[in-house]
C-alpha positions, 0 to 999 in steps of 0.5 A: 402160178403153182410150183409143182413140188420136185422129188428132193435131191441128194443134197437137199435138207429136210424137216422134221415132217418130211417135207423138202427143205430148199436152200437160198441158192434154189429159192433164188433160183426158183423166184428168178425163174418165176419172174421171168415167167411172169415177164414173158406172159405179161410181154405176150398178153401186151403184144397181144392188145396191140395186135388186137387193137390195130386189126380193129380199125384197119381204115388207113389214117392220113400221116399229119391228122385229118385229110382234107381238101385243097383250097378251102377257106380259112373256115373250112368251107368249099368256096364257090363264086367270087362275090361280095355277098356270101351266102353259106349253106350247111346241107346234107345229100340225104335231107329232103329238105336240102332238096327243096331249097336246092328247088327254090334256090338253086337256079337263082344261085347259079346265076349270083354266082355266074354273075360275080354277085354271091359266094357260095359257101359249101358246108357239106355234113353228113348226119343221115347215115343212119337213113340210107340203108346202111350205105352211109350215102351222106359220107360218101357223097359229101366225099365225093364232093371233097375229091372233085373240090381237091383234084378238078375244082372247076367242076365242083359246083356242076357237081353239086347241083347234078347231085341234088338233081339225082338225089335219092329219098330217104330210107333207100340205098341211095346211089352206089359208088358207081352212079356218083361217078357217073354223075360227077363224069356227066358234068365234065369230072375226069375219069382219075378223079371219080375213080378216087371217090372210092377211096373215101379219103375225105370221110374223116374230114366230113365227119370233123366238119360234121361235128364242129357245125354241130358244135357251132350251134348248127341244128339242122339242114338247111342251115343258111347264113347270109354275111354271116347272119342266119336267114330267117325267110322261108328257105323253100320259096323262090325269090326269098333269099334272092331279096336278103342277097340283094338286101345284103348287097345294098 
């Protein structure tokens, strides 16, 4: 920062050239002054960075980390059904071909499950984003998902299977917030809980999941596991996994 030269004072001493000579008491001064300048400016730009920084991202951010729904498994998953069998599915809202093993499956998971035979391991991810016209349709839905398991578990399921039943194709908007509480009120979910969805207060937790299926050697959806051990049959053909599930109960 330049110092603009003062006139010299009465008192000052001068050189030889004419130029103002400052004594020790003004140079002190002078560098105080300049320090404290300098202070303020650096305090200004940091307040600045923080201010900036915190307007970026204004999604409010659970105390404690990452919000997540109440009765999960130690795993992470959304538990369905009490059975000895334990069928888990990596699935995404978006992915027609999670549709198509809903098709071939759903019906006789139903009755696994109705039967205490299988339980169904929800593991919801949300990799389609990018496919859903900017509505981010994967996130919203697994969240919504997430707020019926949270606050109406009872309903979690029928939920799960009305939204395969109303799932839209790729490439689209899918449905809006409105239609997904729609759905979720067309299976019995209160109208407090479909009021939640958009709050998105799960979105983070999807993603987190997200992330670590991808980081547990996840490579796609559907991704279905059988006590733990990938089911290697044909995934869109009615009556495949029903014999691995009986394989696996004998």
């Amino acid at each position: 920062m330049s110092t603009r030269t003062q006139p010299p004072s009465p008192s000052a001493h001068h050189t030889g050239r004419g130029a103002p000579r400052i004594t020790a008491t003004r140079y002190r001064i002078a560098r105080w002054v300049g320090l404290g300048v300098l202070v303020v400016l650096v305090v200004s730009i940091v307040l600045v960075v923080v201010r900036d920084s915190s307007t970026t991202d204004t999604a409010p951010q659970p105390a404690g980390g990452v919000a997540a729904p109440g009765g999960l498994t130690p795993e992470g998953s959304i538990a369905i059904g009490d059975g000895p069998v334990t069928v888990t599915v990596y699935f995404d809202y978006l992915c027609p071909a999670c549709g198509a093993f809903e098709d071939a499956n759903g019906e006789a998971l139903d009755q696994f499950v109705r039967n205490d035979d299988v339980t169904v391991e929800l593991r919801p991810m949300a990799f389609l984003d990018r496919l859903s016209a900017g509505t981010e349709y994967s996130t919203r839905t697994a969240n919504a998902l997430a707020t019926v398991v949270d606050a109406d578990p009872g309903h979690a399921w029928a939920f799960h299977r009305a939204l395969y039943a109303e799932r839209p194709p790729e490439g689209g908007p899918g449905l809006t917030d409105q239609q997904i509480a729609d759905v979720a009120r067309g299976v019995g979910v209160p109208d407090e809980v479909a009021a939640r969805f958009a709050e998105g207060r799960y979105e983070a937790w999807v993603a987190q999941r997200t992330e670590k299926a991808f980081a547990n050697g996840v490579e796609g959806t559907p991704t279905i596991l059988v006590n733990g051990r990938l089911f290697e049959g044909d995934a869109y053909r009615a009556g495949s996994l029903t014999a691995a599930v009986e394989q696996a109960a004998s």
